[in-house]
Biopython code that builds the backbone (N, CA, C, O; Angstrom):
import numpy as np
from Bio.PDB.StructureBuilder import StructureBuilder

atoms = [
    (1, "UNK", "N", (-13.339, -10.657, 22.315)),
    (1, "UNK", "CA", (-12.835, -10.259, 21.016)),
    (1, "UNK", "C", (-12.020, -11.407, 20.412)),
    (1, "UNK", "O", (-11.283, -12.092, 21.121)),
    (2, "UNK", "N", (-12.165, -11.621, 19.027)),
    (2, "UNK", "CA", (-11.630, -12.648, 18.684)),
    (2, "UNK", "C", (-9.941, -12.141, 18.097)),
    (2, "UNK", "O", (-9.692, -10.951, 17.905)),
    (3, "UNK", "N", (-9.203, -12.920, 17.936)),
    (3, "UNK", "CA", (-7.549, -12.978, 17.870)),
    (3, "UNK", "C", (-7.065, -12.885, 16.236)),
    (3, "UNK", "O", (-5.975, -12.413, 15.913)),
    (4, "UNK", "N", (-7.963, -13.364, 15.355)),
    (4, "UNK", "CA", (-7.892, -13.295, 14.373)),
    (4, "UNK", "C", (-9.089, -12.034, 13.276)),
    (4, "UNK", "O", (-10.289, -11.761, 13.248)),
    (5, "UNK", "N", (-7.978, -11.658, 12.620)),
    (5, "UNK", "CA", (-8.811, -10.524, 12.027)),
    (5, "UNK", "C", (-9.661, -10.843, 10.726)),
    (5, "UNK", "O", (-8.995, -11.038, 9.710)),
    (6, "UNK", "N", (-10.952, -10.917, 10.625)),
    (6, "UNK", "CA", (-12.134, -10.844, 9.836)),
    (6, "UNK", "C", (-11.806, -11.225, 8.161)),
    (6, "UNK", "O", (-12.193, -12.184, 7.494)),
    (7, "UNK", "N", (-10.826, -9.915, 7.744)),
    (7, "UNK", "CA", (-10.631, -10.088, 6.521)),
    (7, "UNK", "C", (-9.448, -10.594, 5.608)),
    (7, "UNK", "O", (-9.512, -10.642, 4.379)),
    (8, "UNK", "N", (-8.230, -11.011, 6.460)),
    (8, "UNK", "CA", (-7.680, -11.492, 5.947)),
    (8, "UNK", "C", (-6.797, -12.470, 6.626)),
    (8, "UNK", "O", (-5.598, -12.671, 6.435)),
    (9, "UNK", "N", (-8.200, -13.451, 8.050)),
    (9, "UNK", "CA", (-7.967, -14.419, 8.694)),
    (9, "UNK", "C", (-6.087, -14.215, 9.157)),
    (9, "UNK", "O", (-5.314, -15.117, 8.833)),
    (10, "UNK", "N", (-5.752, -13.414, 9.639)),
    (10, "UNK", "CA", (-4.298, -13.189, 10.200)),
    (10, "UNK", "C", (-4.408, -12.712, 11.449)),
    (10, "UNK", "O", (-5.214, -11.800, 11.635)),
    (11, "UNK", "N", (-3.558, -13.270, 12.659)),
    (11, "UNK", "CA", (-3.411, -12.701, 13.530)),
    (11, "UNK", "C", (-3.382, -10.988, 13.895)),
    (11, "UNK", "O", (-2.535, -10.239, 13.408)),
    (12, "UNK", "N", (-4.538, -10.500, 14.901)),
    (12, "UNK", "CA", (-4.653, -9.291, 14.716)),
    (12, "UNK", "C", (-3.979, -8.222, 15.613)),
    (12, "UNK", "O", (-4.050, -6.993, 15.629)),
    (13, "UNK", "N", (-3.128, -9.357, 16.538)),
    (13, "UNK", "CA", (-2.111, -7.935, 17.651)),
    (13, "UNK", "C", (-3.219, -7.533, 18.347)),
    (13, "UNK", "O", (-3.325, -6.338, 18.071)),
    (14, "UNK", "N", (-4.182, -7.865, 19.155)),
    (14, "UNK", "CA", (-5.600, -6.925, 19.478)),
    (14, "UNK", "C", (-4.477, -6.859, 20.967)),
    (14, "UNK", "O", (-3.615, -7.726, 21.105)),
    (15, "UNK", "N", (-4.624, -5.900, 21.831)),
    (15, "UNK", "CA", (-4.242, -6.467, 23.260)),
    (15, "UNK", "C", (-5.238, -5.362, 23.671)),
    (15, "UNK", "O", (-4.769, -4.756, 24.634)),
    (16, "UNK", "N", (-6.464, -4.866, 23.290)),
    (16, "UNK", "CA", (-7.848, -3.796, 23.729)),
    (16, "UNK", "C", (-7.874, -4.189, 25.110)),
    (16, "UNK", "O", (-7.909, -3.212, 25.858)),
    (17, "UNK", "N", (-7.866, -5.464, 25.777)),
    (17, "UNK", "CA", (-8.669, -5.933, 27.129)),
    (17, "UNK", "C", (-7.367, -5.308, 28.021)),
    (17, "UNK", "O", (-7.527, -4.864, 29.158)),
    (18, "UNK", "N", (-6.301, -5.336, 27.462)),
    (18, "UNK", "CA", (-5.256, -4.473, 28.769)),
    (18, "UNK", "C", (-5.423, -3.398, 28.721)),
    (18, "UNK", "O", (-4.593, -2.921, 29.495)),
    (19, "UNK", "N", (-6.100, -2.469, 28.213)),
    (19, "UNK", "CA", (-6.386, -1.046, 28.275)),
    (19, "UNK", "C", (-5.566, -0.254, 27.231)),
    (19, "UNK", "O", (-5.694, 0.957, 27.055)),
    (20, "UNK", "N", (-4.522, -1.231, 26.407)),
    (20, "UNK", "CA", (-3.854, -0.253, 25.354)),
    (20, "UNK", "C", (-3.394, -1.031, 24.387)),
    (20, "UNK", "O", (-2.624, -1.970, 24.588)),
    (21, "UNK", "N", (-3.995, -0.564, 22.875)),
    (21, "UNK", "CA", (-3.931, -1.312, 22.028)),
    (21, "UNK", "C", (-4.019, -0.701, 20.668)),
    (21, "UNK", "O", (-5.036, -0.203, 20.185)),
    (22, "UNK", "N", (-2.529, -0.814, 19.948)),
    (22, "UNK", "CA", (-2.944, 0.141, 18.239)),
    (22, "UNK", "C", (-4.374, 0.586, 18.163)),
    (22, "UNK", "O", (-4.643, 1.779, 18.308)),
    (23, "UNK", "N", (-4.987, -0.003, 18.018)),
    (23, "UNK", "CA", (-6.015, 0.434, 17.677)),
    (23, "UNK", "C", (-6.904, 1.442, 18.403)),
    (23, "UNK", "O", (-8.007, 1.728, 17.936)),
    (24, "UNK", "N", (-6.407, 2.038, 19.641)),
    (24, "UNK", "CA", (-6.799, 2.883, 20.332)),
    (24, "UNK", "C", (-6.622, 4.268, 19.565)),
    (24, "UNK", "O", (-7.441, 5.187, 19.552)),
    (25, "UNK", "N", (-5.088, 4.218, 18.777)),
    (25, "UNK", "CA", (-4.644, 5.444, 17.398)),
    (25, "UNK", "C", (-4.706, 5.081, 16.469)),
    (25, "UNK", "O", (-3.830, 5.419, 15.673)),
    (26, "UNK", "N", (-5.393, 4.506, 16.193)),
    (26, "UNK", "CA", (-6.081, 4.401, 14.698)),
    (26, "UNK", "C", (-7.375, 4.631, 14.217)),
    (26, "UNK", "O", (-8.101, 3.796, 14.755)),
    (27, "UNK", "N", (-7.833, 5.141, 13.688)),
    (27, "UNK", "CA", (-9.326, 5.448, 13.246)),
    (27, "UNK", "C", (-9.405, 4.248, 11.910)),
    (27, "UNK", "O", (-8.777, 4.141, 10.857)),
    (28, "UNK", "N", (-10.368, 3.542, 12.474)),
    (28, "UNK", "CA", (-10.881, 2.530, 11.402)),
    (28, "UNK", "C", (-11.750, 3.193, 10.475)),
    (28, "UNK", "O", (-12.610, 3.876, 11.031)),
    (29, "UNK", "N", (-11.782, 3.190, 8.918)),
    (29, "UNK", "CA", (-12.523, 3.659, 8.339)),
    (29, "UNK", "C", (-13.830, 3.229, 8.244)),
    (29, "UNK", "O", (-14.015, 2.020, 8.099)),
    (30, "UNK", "N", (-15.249, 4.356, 8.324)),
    (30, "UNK", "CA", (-16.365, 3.538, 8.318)),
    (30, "UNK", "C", (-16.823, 3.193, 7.195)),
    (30, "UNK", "O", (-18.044, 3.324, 7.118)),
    (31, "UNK", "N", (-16.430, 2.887, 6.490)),
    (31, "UNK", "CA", (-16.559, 2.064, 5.226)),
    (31, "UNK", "C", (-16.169, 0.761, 5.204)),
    (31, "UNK", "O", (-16.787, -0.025, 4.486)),
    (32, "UNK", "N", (-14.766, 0.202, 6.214)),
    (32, "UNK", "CA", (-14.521, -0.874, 6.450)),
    (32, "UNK", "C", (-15.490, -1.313, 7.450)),
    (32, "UNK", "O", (-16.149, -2.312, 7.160)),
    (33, "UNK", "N", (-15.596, -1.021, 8.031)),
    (33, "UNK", "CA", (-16.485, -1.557, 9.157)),
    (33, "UNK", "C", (-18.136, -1.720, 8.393)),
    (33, "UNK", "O", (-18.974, -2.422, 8.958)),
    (34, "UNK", "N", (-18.416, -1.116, 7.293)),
    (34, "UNK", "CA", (-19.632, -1.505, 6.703)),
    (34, "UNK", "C", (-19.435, -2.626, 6.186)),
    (34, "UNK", "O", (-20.489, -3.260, 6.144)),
    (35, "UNK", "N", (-18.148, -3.445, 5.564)),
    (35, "UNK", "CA", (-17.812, -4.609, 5.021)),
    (35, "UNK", "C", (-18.208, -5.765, 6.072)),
    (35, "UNK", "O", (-18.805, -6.725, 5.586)),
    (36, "UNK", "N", (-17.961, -5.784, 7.381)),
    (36, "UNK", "CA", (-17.817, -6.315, 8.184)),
    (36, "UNK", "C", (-19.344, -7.216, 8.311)),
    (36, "UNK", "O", (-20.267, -6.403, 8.268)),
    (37, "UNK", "N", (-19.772, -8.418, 8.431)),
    (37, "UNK", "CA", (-20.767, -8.793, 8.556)),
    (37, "UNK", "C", (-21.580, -8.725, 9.913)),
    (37, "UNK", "O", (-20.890, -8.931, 10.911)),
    (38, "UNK", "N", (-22.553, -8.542, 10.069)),
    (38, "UNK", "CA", (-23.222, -7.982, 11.170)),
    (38, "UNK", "C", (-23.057, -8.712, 12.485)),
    (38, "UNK", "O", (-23.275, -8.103, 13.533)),
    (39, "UNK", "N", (-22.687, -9.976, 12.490)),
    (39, "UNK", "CA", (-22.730, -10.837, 13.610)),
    (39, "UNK", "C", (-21.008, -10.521, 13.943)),
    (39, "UNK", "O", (-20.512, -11.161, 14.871)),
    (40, "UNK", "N", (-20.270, -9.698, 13.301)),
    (40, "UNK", "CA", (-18.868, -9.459, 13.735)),
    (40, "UNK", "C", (-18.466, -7.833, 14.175)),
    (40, "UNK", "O", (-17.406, -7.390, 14.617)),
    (41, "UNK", "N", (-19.499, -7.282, 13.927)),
    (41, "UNK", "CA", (-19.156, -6.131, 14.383)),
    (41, "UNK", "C", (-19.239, -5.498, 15.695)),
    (41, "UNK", "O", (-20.247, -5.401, 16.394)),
    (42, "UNK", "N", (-18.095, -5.090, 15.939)),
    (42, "UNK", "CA", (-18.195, -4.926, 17.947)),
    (42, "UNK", "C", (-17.367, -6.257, 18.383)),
    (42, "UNK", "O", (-16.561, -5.889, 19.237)),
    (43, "UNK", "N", (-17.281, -7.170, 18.228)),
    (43, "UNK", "CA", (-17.061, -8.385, 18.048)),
    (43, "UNK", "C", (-15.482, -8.527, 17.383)),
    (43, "UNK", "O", (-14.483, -8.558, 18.101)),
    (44, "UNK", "N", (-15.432, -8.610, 15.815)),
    (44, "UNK", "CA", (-13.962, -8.964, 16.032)),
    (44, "UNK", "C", (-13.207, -7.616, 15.639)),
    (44, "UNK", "O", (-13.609, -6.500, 15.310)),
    (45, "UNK", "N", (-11.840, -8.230, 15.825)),
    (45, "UNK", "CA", (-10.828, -7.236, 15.602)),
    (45, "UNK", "C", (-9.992, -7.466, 14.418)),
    (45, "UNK", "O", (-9.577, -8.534, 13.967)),
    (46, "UNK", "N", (-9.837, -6.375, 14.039)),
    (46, "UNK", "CA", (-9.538, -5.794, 12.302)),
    (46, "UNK", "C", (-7.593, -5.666, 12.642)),
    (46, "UNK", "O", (-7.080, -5.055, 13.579)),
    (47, "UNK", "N", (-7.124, -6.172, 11.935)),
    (47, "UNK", "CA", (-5.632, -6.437, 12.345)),
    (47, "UNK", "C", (-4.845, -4.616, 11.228)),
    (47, "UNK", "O", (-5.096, -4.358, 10.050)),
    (48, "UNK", "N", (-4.144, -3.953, 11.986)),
    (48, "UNK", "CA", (-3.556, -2.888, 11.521)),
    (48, "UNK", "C", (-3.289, -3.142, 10.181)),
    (48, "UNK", "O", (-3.787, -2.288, 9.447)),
    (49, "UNK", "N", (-2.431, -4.371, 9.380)),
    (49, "UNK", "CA", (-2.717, -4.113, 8.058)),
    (49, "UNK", "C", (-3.394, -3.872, 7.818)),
    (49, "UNK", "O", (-3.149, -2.732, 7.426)),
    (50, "UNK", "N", (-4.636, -4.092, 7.635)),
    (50, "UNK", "CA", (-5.729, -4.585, 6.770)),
    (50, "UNK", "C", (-5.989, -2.939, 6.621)),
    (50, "UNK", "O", (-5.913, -2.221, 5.623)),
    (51, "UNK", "N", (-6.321, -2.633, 7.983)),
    (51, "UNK", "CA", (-6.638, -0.856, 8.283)),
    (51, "UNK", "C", (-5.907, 0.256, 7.623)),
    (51, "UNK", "O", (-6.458, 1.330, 7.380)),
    (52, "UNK", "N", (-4.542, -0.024, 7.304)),
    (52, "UNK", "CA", (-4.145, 0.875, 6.693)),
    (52, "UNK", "C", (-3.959, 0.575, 5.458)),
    (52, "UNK", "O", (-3.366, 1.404, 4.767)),
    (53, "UNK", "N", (-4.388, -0.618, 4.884)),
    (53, "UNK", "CA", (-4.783, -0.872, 3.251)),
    (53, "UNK", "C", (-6.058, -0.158, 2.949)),
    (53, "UNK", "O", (-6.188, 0.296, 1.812)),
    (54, "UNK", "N", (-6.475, -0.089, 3.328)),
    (54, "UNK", "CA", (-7.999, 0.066, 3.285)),
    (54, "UNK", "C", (-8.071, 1.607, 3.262)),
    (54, "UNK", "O", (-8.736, 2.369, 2.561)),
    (55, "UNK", "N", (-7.237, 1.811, 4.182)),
    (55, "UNK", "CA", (-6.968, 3.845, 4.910)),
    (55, "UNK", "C", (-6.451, 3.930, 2.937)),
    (55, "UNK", "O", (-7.347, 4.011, 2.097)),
    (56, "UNK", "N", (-5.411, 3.904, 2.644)),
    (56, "UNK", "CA", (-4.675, 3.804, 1.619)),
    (56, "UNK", "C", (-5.061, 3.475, 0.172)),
    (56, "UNK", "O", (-4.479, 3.869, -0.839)),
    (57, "UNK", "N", (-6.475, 2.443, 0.267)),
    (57, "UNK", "CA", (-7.031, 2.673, -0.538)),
    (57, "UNK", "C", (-8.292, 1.574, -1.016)),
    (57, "UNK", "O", (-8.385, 0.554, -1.700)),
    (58, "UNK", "N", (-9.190, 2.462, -0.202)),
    (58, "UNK", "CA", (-10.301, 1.985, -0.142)),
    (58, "UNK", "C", (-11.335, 1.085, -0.816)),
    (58, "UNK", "O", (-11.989, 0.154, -0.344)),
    (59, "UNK", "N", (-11.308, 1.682, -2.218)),
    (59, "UNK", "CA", (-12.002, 1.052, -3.183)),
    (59, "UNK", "C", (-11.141, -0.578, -3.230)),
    (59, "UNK", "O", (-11.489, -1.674, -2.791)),
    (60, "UNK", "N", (-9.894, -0.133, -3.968)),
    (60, "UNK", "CA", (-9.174, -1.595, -3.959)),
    (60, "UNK", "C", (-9.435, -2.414, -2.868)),
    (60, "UNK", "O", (-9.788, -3.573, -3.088)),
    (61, "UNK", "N", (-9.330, -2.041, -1.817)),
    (61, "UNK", "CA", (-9.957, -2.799, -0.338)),
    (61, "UNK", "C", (-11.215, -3.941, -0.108)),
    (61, "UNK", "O", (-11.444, -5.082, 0.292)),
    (62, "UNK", "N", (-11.999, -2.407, -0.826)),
    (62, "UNK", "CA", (-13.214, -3.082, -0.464)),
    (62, "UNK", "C", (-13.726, -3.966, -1.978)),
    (62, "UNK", "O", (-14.876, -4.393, -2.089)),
    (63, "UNK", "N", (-12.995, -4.086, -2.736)),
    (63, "UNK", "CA", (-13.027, -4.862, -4.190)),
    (63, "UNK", "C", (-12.186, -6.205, -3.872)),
    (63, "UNK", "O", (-12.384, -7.297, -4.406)),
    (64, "UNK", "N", (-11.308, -5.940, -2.996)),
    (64, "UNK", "CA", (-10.876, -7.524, -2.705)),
    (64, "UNK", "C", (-11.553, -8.292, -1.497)),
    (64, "UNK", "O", (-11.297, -9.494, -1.427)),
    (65, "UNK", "N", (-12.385, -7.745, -0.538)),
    (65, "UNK", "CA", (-13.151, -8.478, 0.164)),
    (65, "UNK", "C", (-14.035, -8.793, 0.294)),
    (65, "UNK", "O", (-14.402, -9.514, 1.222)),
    (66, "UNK", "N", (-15.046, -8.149, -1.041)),
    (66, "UNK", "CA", (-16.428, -8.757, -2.121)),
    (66, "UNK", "C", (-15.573, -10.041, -3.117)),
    (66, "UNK", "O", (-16.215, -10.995, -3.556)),
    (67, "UNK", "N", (-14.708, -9.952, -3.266)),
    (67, "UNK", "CA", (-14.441, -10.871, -3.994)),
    (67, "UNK", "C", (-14.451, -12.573, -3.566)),
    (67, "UNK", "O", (-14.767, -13.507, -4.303)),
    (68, "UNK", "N", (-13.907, -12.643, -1.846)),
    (68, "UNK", "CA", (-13.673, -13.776, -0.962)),
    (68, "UNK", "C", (-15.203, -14.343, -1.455)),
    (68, "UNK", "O", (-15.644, -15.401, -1.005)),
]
sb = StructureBuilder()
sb.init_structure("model")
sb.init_model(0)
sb.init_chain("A")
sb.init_seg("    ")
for serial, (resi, resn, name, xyz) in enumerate(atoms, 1):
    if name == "N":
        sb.init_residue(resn, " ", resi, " ")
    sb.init_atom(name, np.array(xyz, "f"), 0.0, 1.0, " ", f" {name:<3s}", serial, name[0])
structure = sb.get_structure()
């Protein structure tokens, strides 16, 4: 898993490989994860901001990471 998160290249806090990691309580929205380009999915890790921008409000979300 990579260390840096996908969409807004920032360190992502992942620590998944020790067995406990935010993101274990968080439900990623599947709408973000449709953003995600195919060779990254499963692959990298989505840093808790980003997730709860996105949770919070989606459209705006996904309108600023068509934009990059």
């Amino acid at each position: 898993m990579t260390q840096t998160c996908p969409f807004c290249q920032q360190e992502n806090s992942c620590t998944a490989s020790s067995g406990d990691c935010w993101c274990f309580r968080l439900s990623v929205p599947s709408s973000m994860l449709a953003l995600l380009p195919a060779e990254a999915r499963n692959r990298d890790c989505i840093c808790q901001a980003c997730v709860r921008a996105c949770q919070a409000a989606p459209d705006d979300f996904a309108a600023r990471v068509r934009q990059r």
